[in-house]
RODO-2510 file (C-alpha; in nm, 4 decimals, decimal comma):
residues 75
     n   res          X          Y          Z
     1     x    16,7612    10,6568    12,1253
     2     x    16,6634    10,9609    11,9602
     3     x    16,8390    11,1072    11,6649
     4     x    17,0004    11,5250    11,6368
     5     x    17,1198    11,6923    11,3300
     6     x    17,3206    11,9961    11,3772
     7     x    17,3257    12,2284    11,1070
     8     x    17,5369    12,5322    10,9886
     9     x    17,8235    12,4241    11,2806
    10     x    18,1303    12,6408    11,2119
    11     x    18,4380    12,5157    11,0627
    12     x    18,6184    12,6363    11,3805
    13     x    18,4164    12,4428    11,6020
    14     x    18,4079    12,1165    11,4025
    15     x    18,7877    12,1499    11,3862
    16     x    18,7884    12,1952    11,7937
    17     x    18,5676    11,8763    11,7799
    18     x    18,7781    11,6645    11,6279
    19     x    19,0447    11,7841    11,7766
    20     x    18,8715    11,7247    12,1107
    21     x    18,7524    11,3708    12,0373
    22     x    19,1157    11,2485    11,9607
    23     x    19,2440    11,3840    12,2042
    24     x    18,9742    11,1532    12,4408
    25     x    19,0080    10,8446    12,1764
    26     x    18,6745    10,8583    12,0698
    27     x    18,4723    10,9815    11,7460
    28     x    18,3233    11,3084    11,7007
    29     x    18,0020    11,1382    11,7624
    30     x    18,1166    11,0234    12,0824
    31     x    18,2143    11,3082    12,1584
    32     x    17,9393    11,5280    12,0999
    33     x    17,7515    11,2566    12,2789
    34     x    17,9571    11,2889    12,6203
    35     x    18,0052    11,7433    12,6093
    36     x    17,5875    11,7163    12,5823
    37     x    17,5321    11,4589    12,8311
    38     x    17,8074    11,6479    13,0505
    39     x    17,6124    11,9934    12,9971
    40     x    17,2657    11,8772    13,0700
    41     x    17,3834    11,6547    13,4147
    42     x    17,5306    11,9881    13,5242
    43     x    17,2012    12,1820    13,5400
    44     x    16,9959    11,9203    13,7297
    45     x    17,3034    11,9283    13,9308
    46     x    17,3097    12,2834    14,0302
    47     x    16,8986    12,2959    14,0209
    48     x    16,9143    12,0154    14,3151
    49     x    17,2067    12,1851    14,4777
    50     x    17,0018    12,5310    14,4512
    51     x    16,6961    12,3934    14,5950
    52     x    16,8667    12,1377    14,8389
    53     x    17,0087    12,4936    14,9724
    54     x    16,7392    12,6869    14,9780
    55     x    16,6281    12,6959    15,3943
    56     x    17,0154    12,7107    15,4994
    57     x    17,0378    13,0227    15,2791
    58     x    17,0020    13,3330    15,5260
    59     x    17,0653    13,6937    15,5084
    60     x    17,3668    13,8529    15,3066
    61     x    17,6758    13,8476    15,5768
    62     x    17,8124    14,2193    15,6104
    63     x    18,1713    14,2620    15,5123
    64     x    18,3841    14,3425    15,8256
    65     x    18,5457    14,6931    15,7718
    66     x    18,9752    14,6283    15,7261
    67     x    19,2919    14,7921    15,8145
    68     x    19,5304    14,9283    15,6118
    69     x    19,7759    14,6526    15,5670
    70     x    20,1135    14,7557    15,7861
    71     x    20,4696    14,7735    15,6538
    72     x    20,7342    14,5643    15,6547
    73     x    21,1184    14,5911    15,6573
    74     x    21,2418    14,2613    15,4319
    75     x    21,6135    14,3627    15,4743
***
């Protein structure tokens, strides 16, 4: 397991933190551990989607002219 120090974090942030990690039951550890793990699974998520995607992704669909919208008596 590798080891991060994070220096100069904001008092506003570290308050969010804690706030954050009770809210969940955990530490602040914890809970910086699960909002980075979270963050990086979402980018190899969207990179796979992106590139699972690509050959079904066609030309830019044209936007069908509309109609004024009518009027209606609610009485």
């Amino acid at each position: 397991m590798a080891t991060i120090t994070v220096r100069n974090l904001d008092d506003e942030v570290q308050k969010r933190l804690k706030k954050r990690a009770a809210a969940n039951d955990r530490s602040m550890e914890a809970e910086a551990r699960a909002i980075l793990s979270n963050a990086v699974a979402g980018a190899d998520f969207a990179a796979g989607w992106l590139e699972a995607t690509r050959a079904t992704r066609g030309d830019i669909l044209p936007i069908p002219e509309r109609s004024v919208p009518r009027n209606i008596d609610i009485e």
